[in-house]
C-alpha positions in Angstrom: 78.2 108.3 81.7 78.2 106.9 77.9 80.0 103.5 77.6 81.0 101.9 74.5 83.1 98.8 73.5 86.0 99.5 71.5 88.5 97.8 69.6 92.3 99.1 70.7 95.1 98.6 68.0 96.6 95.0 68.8 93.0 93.8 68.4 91.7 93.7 71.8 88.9 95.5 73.1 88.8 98.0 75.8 86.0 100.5 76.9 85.7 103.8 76.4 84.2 106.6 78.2 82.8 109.1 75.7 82.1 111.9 78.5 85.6 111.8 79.4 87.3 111.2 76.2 88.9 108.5 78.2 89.2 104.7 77.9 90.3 101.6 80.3 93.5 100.8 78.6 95.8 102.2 75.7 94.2 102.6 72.2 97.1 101.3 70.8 96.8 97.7 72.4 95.0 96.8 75.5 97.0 93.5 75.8 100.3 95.4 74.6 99.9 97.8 77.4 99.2 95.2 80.0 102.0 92.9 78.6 104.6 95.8 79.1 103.6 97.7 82.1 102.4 95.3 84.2 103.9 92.0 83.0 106.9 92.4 81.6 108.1 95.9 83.8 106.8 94.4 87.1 105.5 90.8 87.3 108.7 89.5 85.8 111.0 92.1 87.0 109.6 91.2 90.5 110.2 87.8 89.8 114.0 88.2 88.1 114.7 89.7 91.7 112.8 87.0 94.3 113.0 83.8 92.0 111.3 81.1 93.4 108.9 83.2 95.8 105.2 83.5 96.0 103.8 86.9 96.1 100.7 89.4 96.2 100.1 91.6 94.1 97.6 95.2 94.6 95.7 96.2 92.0 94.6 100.0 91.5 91.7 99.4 89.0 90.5 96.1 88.8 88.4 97.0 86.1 88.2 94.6 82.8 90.0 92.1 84.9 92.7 92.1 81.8 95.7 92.5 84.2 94.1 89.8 87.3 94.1 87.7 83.6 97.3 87.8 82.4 98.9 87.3 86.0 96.9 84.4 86.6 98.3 82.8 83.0 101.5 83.6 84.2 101.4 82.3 87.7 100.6 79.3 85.8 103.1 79.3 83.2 106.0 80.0 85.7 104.6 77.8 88.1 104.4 81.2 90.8 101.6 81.2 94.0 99.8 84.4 93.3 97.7 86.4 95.8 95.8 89.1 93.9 93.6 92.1 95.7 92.0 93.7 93.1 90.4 97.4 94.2 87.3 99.0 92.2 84.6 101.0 93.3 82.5 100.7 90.0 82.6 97.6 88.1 81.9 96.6 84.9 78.7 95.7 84.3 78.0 91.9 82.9 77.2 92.8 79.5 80.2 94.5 79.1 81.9 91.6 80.5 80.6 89.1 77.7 82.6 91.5 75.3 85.8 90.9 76.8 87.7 88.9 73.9 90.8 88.6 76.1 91.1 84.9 76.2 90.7 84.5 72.8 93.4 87.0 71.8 95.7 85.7 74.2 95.2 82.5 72.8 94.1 81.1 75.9 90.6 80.1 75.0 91.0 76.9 77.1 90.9 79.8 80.3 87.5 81.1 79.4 85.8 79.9 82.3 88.5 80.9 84.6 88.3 84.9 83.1 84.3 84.4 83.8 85.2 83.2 87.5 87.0 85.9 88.0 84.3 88.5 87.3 81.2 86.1 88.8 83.0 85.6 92.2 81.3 87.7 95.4 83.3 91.3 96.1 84.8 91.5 99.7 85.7 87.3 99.2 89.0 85.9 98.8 88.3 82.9 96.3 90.7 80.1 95.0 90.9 80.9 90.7 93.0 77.9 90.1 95.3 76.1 92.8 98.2 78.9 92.6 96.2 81.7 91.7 93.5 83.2 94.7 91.3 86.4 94.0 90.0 89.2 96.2 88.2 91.9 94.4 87.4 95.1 97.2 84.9 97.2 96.0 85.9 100.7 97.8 87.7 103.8 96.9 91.2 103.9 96.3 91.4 106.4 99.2 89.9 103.8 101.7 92.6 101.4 101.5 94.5 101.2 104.8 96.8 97.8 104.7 100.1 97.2 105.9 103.1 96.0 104.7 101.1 93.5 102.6 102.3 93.6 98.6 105.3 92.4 97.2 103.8 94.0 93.4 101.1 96.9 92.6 99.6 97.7 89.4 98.7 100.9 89.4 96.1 101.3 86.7 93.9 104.1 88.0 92.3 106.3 85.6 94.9 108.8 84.2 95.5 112.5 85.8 94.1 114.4 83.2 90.3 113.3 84.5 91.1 111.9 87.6 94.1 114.1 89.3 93.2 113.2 93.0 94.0 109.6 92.0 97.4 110.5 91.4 98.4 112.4 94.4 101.1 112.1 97.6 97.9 111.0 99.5 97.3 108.1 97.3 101.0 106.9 97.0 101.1 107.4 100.9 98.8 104.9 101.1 100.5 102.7 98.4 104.0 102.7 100.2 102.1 101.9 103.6 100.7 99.0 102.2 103.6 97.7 100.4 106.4 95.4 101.9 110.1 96.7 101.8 111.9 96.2 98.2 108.6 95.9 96.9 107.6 97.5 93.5 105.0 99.4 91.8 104.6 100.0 88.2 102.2 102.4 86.4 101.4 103.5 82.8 101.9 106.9 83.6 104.8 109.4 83.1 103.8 112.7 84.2 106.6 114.9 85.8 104.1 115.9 88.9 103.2 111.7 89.1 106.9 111.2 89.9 107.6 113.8 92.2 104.6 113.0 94.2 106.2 108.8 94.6 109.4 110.2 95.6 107.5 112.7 98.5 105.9 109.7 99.7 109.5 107.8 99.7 109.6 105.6 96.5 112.7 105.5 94.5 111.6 106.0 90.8 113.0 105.3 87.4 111.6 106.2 84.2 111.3 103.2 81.4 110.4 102.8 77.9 106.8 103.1 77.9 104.2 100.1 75.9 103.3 101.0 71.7 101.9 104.5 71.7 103.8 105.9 74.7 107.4 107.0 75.2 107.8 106.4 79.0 106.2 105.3 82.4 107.2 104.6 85.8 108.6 102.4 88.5 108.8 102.8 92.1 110.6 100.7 94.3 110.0 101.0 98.3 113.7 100.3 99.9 
């Protein structure tokens, strides 16, 4: 499949997959998108409701390692313990890696070698990023993860349902609530009517929210 380095609207790079019309984050902003879904809907509404507490966080689509990124700067920043499983059964390749100009648009060039850690670290290992933030990338399908009451936070950031609809099914957010701890959260990009109704099946309560630049809504579930 064709793979090309692109340039998304807040001046941050993403890549896109011609084949599929399809890329790894929003046109409109990689870092926008991450900031909003993941950060500012999850990470620090997770945090507004357990101040003080460490937690781990699930990633669906480790991918670019953008959102593993940001959370490290911000476990950092507000001084959090982060333990972060990222899941990805094809990763990028190291040439697309050295394209990645998240550090420097995030203004945290001073991080660069941490971002580089992050992707030059073995699979299957969990590995110490800096001393509050540790790193576990699985390289599997989504549909072989099996944990337990383990998350506090999950980013789902799987490819959307338009090319990949069995990523986006009951099945999948079966596992996701197994795996998560009670009052634990997941946030997602997406907003699709059939998304929603397939959380609440598998026992999420869901509320729509203002979605990041370029999208009207998305989604989060919490597991009570």
């Amino acid at each position: 499949m064709e793979r090309k380095i692109i340039k998304t609207g807040d001046g941050s790079v993403t890549i896109y997959l011609r084949e599929w019309d399809e890329q790894y984050h929003s046109k409109h902003g990689a870092i926008q998108e991450a900031l909003h879904v993941f950060i500012k809907m999850g990470l620090d509404y997770w945090v507004g409701l357990n101040k003080g507490k460490d937690l781990a966080i699930l990633e669906i689509g480790f991918g670019t390692g953008l959102n593993a990124f940001i959370s490290f700067l911000e476990a950092k920043k507000l001084q959090l313990k982060i333990n972060y499983t990222g899941v990805e059964a094809y990763p990028v390749a190291k040439a697309e890696i050295k394209e990645l100009n998240y550090a420097e648009m995030l203004s945290a060039e001073n991080q660069i070698d941490s971002f580089q850690k992050m992707h030059q670290i073995p699979w299957n290992s969990l590995v110490d990023i800096s001393e509050n933030f540790q790193l576990e990338k699985q390289q599997k399908r989504f549909e072989e993860i099996k944990d337990k009451d383990e998350y506090d936070l999950v980013f789902f950031d799987a490819f959307g349902a338009r090319v990949q609809p069995e990523l986006w099914t009951e099945d999948i957010f079966n596992k996701m609530f197994a795996a998560m701890k009670a009052n634990a959260v997941l946030v997602t990009y997406a907003a699709k009517g059939s998304v929603r109704r397939a959380m609440q099946t598998a026992g999420f309560i869901v509320e729509r929210l203002p979605g990041p630049p370029g999208k009207r809504e998305m989604l989060r579930a919490l597991k009570k």
